[in-house]
Steps between C-alpha positions, in 0.01 A plus 500: 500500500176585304469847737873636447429394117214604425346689819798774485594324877889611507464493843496137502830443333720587820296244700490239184894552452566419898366100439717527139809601682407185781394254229827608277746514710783317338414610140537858674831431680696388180336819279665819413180693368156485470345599163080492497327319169416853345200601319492660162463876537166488314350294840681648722369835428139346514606358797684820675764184679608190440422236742860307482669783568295583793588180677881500332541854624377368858706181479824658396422767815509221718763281385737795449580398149492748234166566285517521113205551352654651172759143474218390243180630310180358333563601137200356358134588596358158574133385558439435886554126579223431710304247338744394255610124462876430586624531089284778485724678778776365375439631154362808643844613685724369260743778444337796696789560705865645460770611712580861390839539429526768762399221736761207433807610702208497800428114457839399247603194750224547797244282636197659459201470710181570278152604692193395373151516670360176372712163348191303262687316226905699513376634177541876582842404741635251229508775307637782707755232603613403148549923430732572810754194428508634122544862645804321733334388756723192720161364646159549597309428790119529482294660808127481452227614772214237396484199286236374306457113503292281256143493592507877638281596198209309382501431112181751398669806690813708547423593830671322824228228703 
């Protein structure tokens, strides 16, 4: 995860979304789109990509169900959540996303499968979640490449052990 985020490794995400599509089978057989967590423009044109759409692209590609990365966007710049406590997340992504009105006849009724790279707390997905069933969504599904467990960081640092 840490080399498509932050080691521009898009080649990985085809290879990363084959064990999603294995390990999420059944969330992927009772979808009707994939939508990616988005990143505010501001990071993503830091970034040049963003690394949920990388892997949603890839997973929709091999599941054969449509990709939607415009069904929701980030409308608040918010402070990377590495290192932050769970309230501090939760604080931290409250109301940075919206479905654009353009965007709610895609999703009005749907179950939506949102792609993330990395599931700590369900802050960031919470979130996203909570914005698609006020833009219409019927339900939401959550497909996540990695999860981070308690214990995976040590209390002095934000980086993994």
């Amino acid at each position: 995860v840490q080399g498509l985020k932050y080691q521009d490794r898009t080649d990985l995400a085809p290879w990363m979304a084959n064990w999603m599509v294995r390990a999420g089978a059944e969330l992927i057989a009772e979808a009707d789109l994939v939508v990616p967590v988005p990143l505010h423009w501001r990071r993503f044109f830091r970034r040049q990509f963003n690394q949920s759409a990388e892997l949603g692209r890839a997973v929709a590609k091999l599941s054969g169900l449509p990709f939607s990365p415009s069904a929701i966007k980030r409308v608040k710049l918010t402070r990377q959540q590495v290192g932050l406590e769970r309230h501090e997340r939760e604080e931290n992504v409250r109301a940075a996303f919206r479905v654009p009105p353009e965007a709610e006849i895609e999703i009005a009724g749907r179950r939506v499968l949102v792609v993330d790279d990395v599931y700590t707390t369900g802050a960031t997905v919470r979130a996203v979640a909570k914005a698609l069933k006020r833009g219409g969504a019927g339900a939401v599904d959550v497909l996540t490449f990695a999860r981070v467990l308690p214990g995976d960081f040590r209390a002095d640092e934000s980086a993994t052990i």
